[in-house]
Backbone as ProteinMPNN parsed JSONL, in Angstrom:
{"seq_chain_A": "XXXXXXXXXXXXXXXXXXXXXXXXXXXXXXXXXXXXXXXXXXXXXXXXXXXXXXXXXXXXXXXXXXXXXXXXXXXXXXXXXXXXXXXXXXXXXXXXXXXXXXXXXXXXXXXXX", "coords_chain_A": {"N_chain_A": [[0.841, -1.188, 0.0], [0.656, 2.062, -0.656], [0.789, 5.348, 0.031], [-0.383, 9.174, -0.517], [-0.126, 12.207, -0.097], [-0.792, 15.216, -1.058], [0.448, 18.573, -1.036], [0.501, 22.231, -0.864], [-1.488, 24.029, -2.566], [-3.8, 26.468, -2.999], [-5.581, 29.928, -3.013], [-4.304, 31.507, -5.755], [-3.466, 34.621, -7.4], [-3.907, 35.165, -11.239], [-1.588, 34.826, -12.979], [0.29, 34.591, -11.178], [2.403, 32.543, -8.707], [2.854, 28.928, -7.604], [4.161, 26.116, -5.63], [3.281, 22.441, -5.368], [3.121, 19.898, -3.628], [4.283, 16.225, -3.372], [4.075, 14.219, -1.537], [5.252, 10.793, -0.88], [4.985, 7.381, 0.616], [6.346, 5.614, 0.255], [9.498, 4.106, -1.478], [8.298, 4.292, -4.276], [8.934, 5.695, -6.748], [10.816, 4.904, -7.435], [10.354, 2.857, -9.29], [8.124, 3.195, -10.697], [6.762, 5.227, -12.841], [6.277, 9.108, -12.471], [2.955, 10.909, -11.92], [1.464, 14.293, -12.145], [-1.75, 15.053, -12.084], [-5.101, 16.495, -12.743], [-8.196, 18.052, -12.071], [-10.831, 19.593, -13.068], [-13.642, 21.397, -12.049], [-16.016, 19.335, -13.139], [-15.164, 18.786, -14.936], [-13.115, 16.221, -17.059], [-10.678, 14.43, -15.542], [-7.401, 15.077, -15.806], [-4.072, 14.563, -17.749], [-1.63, 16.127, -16.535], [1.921, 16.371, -15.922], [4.505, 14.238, -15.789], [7.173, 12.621, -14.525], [9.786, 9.868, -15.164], [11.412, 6.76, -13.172], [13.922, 7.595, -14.153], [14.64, 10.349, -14.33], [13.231, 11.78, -16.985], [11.291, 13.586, -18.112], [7.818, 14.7, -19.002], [5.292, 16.88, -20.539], [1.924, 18.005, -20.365], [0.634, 19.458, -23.352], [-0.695, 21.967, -22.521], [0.413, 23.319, -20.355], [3.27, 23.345, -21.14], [6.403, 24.822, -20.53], [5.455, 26.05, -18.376], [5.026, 25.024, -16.246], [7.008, 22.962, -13.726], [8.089, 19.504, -13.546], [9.655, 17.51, -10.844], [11.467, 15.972, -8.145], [12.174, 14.963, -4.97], [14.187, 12.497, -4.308], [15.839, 11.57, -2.098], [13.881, 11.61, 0.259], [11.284, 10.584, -1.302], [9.413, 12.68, -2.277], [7.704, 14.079, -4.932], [7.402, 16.93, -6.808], [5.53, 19.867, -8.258], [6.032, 22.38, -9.949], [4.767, 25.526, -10.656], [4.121, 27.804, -12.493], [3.279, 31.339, -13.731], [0.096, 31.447, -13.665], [-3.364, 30.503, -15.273], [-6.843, 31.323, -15.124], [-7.496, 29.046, -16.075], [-6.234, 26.823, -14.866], [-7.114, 26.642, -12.559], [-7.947, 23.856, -10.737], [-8.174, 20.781, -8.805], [-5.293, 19.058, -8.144], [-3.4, 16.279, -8.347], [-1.722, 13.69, -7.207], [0.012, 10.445, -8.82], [1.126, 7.647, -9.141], [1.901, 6.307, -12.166], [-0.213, 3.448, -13.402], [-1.174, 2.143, -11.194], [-3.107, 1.669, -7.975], [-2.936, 3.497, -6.459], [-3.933, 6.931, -5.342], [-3.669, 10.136, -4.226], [-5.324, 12.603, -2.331], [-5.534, 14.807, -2.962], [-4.76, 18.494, -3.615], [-6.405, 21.521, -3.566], [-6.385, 23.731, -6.232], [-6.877, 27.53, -6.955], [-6.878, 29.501, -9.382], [-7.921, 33.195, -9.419], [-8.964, 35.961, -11.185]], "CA_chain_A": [[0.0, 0.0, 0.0], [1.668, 3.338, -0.708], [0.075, 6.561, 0.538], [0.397, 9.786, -1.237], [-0.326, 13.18, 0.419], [-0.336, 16.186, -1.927], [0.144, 19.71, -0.534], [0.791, 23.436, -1.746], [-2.377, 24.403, -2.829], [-4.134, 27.262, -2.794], [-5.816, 30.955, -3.95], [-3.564, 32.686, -6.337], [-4.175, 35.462, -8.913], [-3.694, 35.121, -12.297], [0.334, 35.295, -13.381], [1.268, 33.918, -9.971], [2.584, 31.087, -8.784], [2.244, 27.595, -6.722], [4.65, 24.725, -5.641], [2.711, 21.862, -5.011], [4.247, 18.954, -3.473], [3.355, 14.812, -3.133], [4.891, 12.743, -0.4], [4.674, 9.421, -0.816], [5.226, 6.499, 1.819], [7.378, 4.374, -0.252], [10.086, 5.128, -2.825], [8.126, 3.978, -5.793], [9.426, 6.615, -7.662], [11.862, 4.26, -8.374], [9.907, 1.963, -9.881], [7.003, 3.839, -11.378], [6.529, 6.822, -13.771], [5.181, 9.526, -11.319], [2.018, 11.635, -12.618], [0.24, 14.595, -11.981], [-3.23, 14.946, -12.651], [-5.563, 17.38, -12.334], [-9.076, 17.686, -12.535], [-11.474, 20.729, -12.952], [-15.27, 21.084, -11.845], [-17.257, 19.333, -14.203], [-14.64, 17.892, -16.273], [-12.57, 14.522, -16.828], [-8.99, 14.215, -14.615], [-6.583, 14.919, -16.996], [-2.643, 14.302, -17.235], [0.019, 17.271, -16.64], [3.221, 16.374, -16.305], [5.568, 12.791, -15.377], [8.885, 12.0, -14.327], [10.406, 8.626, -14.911], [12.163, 6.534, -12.244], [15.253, 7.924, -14.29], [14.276, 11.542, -14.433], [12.446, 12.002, -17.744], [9.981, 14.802, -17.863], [6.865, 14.994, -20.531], [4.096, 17.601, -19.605], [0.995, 18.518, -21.527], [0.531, 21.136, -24.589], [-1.318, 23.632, -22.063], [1.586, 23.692, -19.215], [4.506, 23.392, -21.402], [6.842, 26.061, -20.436], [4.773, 27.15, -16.864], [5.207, 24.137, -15.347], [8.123, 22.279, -13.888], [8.03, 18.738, -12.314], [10.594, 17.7, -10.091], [11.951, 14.92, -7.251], [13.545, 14.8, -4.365], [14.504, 11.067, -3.987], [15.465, 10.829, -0.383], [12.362, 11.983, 0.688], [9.821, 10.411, -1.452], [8.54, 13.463, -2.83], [7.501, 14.819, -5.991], [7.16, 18.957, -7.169], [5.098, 20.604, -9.153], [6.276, 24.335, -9.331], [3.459, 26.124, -11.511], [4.125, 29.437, -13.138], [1.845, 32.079, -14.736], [-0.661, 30.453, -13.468], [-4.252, 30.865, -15.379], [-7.651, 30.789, -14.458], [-7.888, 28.124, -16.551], [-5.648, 25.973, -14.462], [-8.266, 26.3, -11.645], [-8.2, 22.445, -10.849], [-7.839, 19.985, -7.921], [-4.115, 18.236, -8.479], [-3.341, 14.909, -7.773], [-0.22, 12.673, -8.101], [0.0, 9.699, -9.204], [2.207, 6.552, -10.118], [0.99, 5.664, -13.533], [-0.182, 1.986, -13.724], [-1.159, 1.488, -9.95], [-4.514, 1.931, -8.259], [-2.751, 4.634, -5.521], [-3.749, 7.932, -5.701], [-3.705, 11.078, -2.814], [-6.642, 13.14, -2.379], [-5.573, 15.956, -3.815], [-5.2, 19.815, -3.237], [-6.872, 22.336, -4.98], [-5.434, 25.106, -6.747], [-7.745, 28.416, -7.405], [-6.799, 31.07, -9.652], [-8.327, 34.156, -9.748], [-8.671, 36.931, -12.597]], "C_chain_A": [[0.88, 1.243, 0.0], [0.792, 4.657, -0.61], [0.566, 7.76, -0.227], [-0.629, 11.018, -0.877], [-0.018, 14.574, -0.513], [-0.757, 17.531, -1.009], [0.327, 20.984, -0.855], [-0.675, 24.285, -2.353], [-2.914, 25.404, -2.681], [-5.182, 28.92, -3.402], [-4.606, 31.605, -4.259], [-3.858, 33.467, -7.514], [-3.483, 34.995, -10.133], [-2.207, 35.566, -12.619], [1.098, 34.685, -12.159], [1.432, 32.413, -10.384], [2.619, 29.737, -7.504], [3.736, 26.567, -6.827], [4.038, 23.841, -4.822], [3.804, 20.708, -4.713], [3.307, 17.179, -3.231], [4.485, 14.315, -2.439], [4.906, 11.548, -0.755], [5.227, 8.362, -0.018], [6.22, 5.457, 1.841], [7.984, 5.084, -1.019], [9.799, 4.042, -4.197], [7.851, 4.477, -6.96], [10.644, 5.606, -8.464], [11.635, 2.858, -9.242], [8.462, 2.245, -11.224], [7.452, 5.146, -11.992], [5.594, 7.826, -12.643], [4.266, 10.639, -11.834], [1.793, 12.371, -11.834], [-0.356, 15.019, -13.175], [-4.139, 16.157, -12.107], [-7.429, 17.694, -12.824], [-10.094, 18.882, -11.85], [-13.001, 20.741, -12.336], [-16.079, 20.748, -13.304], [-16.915, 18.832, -14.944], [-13.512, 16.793, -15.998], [-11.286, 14.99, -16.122], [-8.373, 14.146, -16.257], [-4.921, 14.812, -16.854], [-1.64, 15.611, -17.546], [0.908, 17.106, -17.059], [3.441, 14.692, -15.328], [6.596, 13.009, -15.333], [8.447, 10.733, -14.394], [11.105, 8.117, -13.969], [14.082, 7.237, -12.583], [15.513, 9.413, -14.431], [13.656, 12.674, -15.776], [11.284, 12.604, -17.727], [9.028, 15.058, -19.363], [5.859, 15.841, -19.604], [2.938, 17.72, -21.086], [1.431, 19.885, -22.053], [0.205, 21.94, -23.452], [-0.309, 24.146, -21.007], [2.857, 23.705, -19.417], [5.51, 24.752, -21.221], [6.689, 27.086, -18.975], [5.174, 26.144, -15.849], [6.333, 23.247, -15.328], [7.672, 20.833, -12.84], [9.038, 17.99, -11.697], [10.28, 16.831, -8.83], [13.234, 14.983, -6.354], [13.809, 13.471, -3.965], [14.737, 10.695, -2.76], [14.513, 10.973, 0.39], [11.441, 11.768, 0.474], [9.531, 11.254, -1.792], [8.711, 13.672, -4.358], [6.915, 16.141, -6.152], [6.565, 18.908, -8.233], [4.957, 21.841, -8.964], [5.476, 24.811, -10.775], [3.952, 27.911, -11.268], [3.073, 29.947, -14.032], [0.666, 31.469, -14.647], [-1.875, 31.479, -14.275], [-5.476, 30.368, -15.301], [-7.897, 29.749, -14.929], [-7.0, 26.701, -16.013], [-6.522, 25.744, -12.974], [-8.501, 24.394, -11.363], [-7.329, 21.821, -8.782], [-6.504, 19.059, -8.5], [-3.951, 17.125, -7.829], [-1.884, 14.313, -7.993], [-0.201, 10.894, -7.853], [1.345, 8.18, -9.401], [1.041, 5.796, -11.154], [0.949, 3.775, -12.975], [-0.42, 1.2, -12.463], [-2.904, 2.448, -9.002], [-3.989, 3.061, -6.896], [-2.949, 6.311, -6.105], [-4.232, 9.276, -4.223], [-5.249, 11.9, -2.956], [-6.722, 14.56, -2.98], [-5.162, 17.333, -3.11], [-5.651, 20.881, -4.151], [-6.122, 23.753, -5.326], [-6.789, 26.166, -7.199], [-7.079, 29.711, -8.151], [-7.926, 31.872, -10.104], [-7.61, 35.372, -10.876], [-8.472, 38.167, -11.817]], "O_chain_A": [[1.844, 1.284, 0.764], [-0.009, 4.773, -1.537], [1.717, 7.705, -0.663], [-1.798, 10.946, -1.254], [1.166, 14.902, -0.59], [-1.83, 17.665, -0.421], [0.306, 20.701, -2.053], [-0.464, 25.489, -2.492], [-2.402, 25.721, -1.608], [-5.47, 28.752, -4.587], [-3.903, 32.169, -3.421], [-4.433, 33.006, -8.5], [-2.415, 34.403, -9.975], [-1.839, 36.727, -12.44], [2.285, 34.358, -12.167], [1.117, 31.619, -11.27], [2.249, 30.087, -6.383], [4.287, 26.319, -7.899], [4.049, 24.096, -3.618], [4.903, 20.548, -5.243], [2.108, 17.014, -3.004], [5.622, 14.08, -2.848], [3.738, 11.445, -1.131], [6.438, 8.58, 0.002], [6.736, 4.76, 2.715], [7.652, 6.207, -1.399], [10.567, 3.335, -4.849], [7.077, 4.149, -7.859], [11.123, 5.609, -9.598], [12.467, 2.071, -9.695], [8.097, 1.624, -12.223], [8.352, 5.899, -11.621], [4.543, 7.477, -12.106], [4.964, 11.539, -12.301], [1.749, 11.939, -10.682], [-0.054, 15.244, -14.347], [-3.832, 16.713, -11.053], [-7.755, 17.489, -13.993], [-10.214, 19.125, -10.649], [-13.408, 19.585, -12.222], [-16.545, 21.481, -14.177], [-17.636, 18.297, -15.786], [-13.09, 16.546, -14.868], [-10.993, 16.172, -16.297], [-8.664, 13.559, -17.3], [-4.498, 15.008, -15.715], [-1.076, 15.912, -18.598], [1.198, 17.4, -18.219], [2.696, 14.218, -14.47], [7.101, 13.705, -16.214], [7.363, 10.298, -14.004], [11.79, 9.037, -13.524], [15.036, 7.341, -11.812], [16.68, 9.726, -14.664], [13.599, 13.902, -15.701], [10.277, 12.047, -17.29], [9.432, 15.469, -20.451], [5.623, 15.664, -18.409], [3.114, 17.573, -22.296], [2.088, 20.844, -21.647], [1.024, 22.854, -23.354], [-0.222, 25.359, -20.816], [3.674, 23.937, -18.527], [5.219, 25.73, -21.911], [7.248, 28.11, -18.582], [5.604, 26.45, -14.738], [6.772, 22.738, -16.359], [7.12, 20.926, -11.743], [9.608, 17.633, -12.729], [9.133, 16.817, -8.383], [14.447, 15.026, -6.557], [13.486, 13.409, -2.778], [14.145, 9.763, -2.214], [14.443, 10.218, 1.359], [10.49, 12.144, 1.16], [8.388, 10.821, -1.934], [9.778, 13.442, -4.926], [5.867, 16.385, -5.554], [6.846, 18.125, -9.14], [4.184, 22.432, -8.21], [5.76, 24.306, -11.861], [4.05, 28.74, -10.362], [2.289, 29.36, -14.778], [0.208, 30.931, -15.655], [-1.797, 32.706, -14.218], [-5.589, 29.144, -15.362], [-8.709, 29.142, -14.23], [-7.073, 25.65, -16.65], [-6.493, 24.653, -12.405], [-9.393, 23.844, -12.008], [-6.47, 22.264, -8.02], [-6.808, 18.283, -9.406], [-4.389, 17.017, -6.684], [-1.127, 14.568, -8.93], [-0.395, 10.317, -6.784], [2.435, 8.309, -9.957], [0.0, 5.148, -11.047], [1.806, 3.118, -12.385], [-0.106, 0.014, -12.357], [-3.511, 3.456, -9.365], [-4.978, 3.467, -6.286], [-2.309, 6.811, -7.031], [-5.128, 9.046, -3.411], [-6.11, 11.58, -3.776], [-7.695, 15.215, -3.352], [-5.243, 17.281, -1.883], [-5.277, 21.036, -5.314], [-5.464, 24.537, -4.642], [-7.723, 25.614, -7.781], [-6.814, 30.758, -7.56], [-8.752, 31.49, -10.933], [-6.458, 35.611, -11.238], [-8.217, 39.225, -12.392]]}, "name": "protein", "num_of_chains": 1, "seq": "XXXXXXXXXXXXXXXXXXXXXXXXXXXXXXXXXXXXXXXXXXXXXXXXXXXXXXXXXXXXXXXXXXXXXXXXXXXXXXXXXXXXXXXXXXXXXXXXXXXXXXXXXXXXXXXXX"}
């Protein structure tokens, strides 16, 4: 069982910015691809950004460039540092290891205009 606590969250205006963070209980970062996810009112969970257990980074078209994601290995965690943030990133974040039925509960992110 691997637990996964996401925190950082918050109101910020429009152009700011957020580092969100995920704990997780085990290091199966080193075994898994680690996701976040993010998921708006009303619409499907969708996929951000991944690291690989080897440090390989893919993000989506809409965060390319704003968003960085990022690991600290002795600690179990994973970063997501969010720039320029816009309202259209308004979403509850999640993180993930692809391919496993663990996932944290989330924190939400709010930007305002």
């Amino acid at each position: 069982q691997v637990q996964l606590v996401e925190s950082g969250g918050g109101l910020v205006q429009a152009g700011g910015s957020l580092r969100l963070s995920c704990a997780a209980s085990t290091n199966i970062w080193r075994t898994n691809v680690m996701g976040w996810y993010r998921q708006a009112p009303g619409k499907e969970r969708e996929l951000v950004a991944t690291i690989t257990p080897v440090g390989s980074r893919n993000y989506a078209d809409f965060v390319k460039g704003r968003f960085t994601v990022s690991r600290v290995n002795a600690n179990n965690t994973v970063f997501l540092q969010m720039q320029k943030l816009e309202v259209e990133d308004t979403a509850t974040y999640f993180c993930h290891p692809v391919a496993t039925k663990f996932w944290g509960k989330g924190t939400l992110v709010t930007v305002s205009s």
